[in-house]
Structures are given as C-alpha cells and as structure tokens.
N, C-alpha and C positions, 0 to 999 in steps of 0.2 A: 298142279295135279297133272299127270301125263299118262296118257290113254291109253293100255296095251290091246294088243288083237289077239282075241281068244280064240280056238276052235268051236264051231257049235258046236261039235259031241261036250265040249268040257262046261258047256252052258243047260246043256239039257243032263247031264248025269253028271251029278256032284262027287261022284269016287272015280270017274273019269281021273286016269293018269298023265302028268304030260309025256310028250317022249322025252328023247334023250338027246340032253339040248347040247352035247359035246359033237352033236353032227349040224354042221349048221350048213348052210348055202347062201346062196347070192342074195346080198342087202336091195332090199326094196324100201325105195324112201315112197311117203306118203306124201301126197299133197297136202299143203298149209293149208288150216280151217280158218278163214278168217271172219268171225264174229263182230255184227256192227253193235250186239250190247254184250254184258258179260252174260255168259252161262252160269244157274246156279244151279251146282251138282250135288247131290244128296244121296244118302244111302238108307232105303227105306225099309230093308231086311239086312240083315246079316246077308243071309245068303246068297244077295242078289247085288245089287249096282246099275242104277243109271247111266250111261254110257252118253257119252259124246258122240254128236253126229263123226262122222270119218269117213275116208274115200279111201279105196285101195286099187291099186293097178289090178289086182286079181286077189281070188279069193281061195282061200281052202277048199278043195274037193273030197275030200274025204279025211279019215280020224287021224289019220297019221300026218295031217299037214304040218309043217317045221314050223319052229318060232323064227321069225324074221326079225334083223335088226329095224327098228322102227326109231322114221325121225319126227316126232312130233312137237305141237303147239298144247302150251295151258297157259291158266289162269293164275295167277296171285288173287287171294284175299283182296288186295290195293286195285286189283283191274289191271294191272301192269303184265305183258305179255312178256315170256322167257322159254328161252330155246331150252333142249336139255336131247341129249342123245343117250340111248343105252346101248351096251355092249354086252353081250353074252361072254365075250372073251375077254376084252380090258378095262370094264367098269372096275375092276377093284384098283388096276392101276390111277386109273384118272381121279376115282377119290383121293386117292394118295399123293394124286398130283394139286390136286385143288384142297387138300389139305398142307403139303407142303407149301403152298403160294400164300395160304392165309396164314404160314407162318412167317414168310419174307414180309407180306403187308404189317405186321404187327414189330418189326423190328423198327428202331428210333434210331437213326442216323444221328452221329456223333459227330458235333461240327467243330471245330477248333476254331480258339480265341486269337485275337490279332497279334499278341507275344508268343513267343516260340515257349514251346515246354520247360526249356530250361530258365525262361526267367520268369516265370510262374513262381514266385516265393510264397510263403505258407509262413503265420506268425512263428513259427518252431524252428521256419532255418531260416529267419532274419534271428532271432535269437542264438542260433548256432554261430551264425557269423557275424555275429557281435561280441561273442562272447571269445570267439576265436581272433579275433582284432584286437580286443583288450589284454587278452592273456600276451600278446604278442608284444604289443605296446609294453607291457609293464614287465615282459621280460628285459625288455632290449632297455628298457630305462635303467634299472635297478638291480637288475640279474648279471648279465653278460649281453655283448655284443658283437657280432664279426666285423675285423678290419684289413685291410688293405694294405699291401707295403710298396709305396711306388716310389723310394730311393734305395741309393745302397751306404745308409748311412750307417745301418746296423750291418754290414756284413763282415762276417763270414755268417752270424749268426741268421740272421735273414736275408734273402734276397728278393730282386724285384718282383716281385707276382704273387711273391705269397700270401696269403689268407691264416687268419691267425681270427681268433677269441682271445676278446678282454674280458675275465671278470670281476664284476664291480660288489661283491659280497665282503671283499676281505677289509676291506678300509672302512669300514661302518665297523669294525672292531679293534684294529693296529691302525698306526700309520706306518708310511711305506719304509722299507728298508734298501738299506744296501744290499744292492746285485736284483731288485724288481726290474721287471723291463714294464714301462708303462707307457701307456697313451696319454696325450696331455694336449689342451688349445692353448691356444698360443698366447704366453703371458703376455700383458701390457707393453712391455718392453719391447715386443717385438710388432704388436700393433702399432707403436709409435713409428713403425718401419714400414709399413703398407701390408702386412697380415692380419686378417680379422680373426672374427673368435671363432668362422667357421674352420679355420684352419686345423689341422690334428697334427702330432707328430708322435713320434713315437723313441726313444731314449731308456739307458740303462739309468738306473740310481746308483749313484758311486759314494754320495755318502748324505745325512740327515742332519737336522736341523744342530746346529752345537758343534759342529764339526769340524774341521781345517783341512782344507782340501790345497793340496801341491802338484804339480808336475817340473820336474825337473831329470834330466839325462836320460828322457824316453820311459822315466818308471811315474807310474802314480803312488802320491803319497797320500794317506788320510789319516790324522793326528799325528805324522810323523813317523806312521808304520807304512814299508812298501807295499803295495797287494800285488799278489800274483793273479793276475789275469789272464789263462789260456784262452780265454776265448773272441780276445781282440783280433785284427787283422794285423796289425805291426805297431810298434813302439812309436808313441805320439812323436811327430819331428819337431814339438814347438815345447815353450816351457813356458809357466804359469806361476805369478807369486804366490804364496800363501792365502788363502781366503775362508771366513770361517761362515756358513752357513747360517744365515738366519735363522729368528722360530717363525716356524708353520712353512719350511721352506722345504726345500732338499736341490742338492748338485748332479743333473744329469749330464750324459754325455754317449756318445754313440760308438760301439763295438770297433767301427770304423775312422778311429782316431783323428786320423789326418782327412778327412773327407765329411765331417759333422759339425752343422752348425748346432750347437748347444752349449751348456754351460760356461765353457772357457771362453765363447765370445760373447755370448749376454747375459752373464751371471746367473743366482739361483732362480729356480722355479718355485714361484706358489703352491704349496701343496694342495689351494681349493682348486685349481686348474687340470688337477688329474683325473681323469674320465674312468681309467683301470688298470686294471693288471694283466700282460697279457699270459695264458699257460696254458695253448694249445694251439700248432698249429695242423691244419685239418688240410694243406693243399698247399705244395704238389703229392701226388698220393703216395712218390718214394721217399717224402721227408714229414711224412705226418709223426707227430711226437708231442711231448709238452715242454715247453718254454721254458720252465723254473730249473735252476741250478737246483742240483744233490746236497749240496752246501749249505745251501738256505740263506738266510741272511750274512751278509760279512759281518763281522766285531771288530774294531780295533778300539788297543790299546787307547785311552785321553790322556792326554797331556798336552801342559800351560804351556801356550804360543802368545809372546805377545805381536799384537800384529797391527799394520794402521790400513785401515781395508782400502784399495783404492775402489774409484769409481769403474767401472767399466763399460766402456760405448759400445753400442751394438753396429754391428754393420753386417751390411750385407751378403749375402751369400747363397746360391743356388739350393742347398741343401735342405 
C-alpha cells in the first residue's frame, strides 16, 4: 500500500477538485517510516481512510498546493517491506517497462545438445538414408554402373580418362553379341598369371559362342566372312589360326589391335565373367555420346571349318 499526500481542503470538502497536475515542480522525497511492528491499515468509511503516520519537509499552505512526486515505504500482506515510486509523468512508461521485463523473465532459454544440429538424425531420415543407400546399392548391382578407362587398348574408340556406363539389364534377356563393347573380370586364365577377380577390363565382342574366329593379312575373319571394321586404330600386325569359340564363351579383342591384350593372347572369355555392356559415355563433356554401333549386332555368314584347336598360353602384357 503506498501513502499519497493529500491537500487538507481535499480532506475536508469531498467535491474539492485536484489541480492540474500537468504543472508540476521540484520532487520532494519524504523521509523513510520505519515501523518496528507492521501497521494494520483499514478503511473504515468509504469516504474516509486511515492514513499512515508520514513526515514531510513542508507542507501545503494553501488549496492550490501541487502534487508532489512522493517516495514512499508500505507494507505487504507478508510483512515484507517494498520500495515503489510514482511519477505523474512516467508512471505509464515504467509499467511498460516492468511489464516488458516480466516478459524477458518468462522467456525459456534454449540450450543446445552436445551434437551439432546437423547430426541430430530423426527416425524419418535415418529412413531416408537407408532407403537412399539401397536404391543406390541395387542400382550399381543390377542396373548400370560407371567405369573408368585407364589404357588405351580401346582406342581411337575410347581414350584414357574417360568415364563411360555399363549397363547390366541387357543380358538377363540376350547374350552378348558381336560388336558389344563390354566390361568383364579377369577370366581364370589370366588369374593363373597374377590378376585377380578384382581386376576389370573392358574389350569389344568380335564373335559368340559356335564361331571361328581368324586373323590373317591384317583383316579379321569370323566364319570365313571378312568384317569391316572402321572403327579400329590400324590393321592387326600379327596373324591368328583359326579358333572356334566355345558354349557360354565369346572372342574379345580391343579397338586397338596391336596394343591389347585380349583374346588372341589368352583365348575365349567366359560369358559368366561379363559385368556389362557399356552405352554411354558421359566424360569428357566434348565426347559425350553412346557407345553402341548404328549396326547393332554383326552376322555372318556359318560355315563348316574343320579345325584342330590348339592350346594357347597366356603371357604377359602391360595392357
């Protein structure tokens, strides 16, 4: 409760007006009451009030005395003693301001956990990113894969650097033909040679399983029909007897005739050792294209070869 100072005229005549408290003057602080028990204040009329003892430096003299800003002492309920100032001029500020601070007190500081935001996972994106792992897995398994070309056994048709897609959908319906360019690990034969199965290489198919395959005077033969191949680097320098392709096999060899180690040095390839087909290359961005001949598979003519197959040793070779 906090004690104003009224004018006696405004205590003896109840229609008594106060002045006009837009004129104010010099703040007069009141001496502190200090109380050894509480005061119990009561209001025994309307009209009237019990008043608190209070000292003042001076007193009104007459009806016109100003309202002074006054610093007073009350009481709590509790007995606990609290300051409180009035203002004629910035009381409406200071509520505003002691209401804005009981709005900062009521605010919950938000503390961050010992993981940074970003590895805060949430069961919905450990799901997303499982689900995005799998898709990924089981594309690169079963779908297509990118690969790599780090010789130049295929050139003109590939060179070193390039990036190329195998994919692996076609063979789960055909097997491969003549003129595929495929990926393949490295048959047995050539593990017998210090290559394992992580090895890849990559080779055209020149002909399929049933087949007789020839090189002689820089042309290739397959049953005894020449093929024309623009797209080799130069006319093989070496010659090759006749050899007829096993089942489940095929005869590859590399764009780069004289520079590939492949079929004419360690015979056919197992057809389960093919990884894919390749028909796109995506890099360098001035040779992006796809890989498959306009031709599609070659044909040739069959015709009976009798033939006595030799052995053929593998050996060695950078390629």
């Amino acid at each position: 409760v906090c004690v104003h100072l009224l004018s006696p005229l405004s205590l003896q005549n109840p229609n008594f007006a106060s002045p006009n408290l837009s004129a104010l003057i010099e703040t007069t602080n009141l001496a502190p009451v200090h109380l050894s028990r509480p005061v119990n204040l009561s209001i025994s009329r309307p009209a009237r009030a019990n008043l608190a003892h209070f000292a003042s430096s001076s007193s009104p003299s007459h009806a016109g005395a100003r309202i002074r800003r006054l610093n007073c002492k009350a009481l709590k309920d509790s007995g606990e003693e609290t300051e409180s100032a009035l203002d004629a001029s910035g009381g409406g500020g200071g509520g505003g301001g002691g209401g804005g601070g009981g709005g900062d007190d009521g605010e919950v500081e938000e503390q961050g956990g010992i993981l940074p935001d970003w590895l805060n996972v949430t069961p919905d994106d450990a799901k997303t990113v499982f689900a995005a792992l799998a898709i990924s897995l089981a594309f690169r398994s079963f779908v297509a894969e990118p690969r790599y070309i780090p010789s130049l056994s295929m050139y003109p048709t590939f060179d070193v650097g390039d990036r190329i897609v195998a994919e692996k959908v076609s063979y789960y319906f055909r097997k491969p033909c003549a003129n595929d360019i495929v990926i393949f690990k490295s048959p047995p034969v050539l593990q017998e040679v210090g290559y394992t199965d992580d090895d890849v290489f990559i080779k055209r198919v020149v002909a399929k399983a049933g087949d007789v395959v020839e090189v002689r005077g820089g042309k290739l033969f397959v049953n005894g029909v020449q093929r024309n191949e623009g797209f080799i680097m130069e006319p093989p320098s070496y010659a090759m007897t006749p050899i007829r392709v096993p089942e489940n096999s095929v005869f590859v060899m590399g764009d780069n005739r004289n520079n590939s180690y492949d079929s004419h040095v360690w015979g056919p390839l197992p057809a389960k050792n093919i990884i894919g087909r390749s028909i796109f290359r995506y890099w360098p961005p001035n040779r992006i294209g796809g890989t498959v001949l306009e031709t599609g598979c070659a044909v040739d003519k069959q015709e009976t070869i009798s033939l006595s197959e030799p052995k053929i040793q593998p050996e060695a070779s950078p390629q």
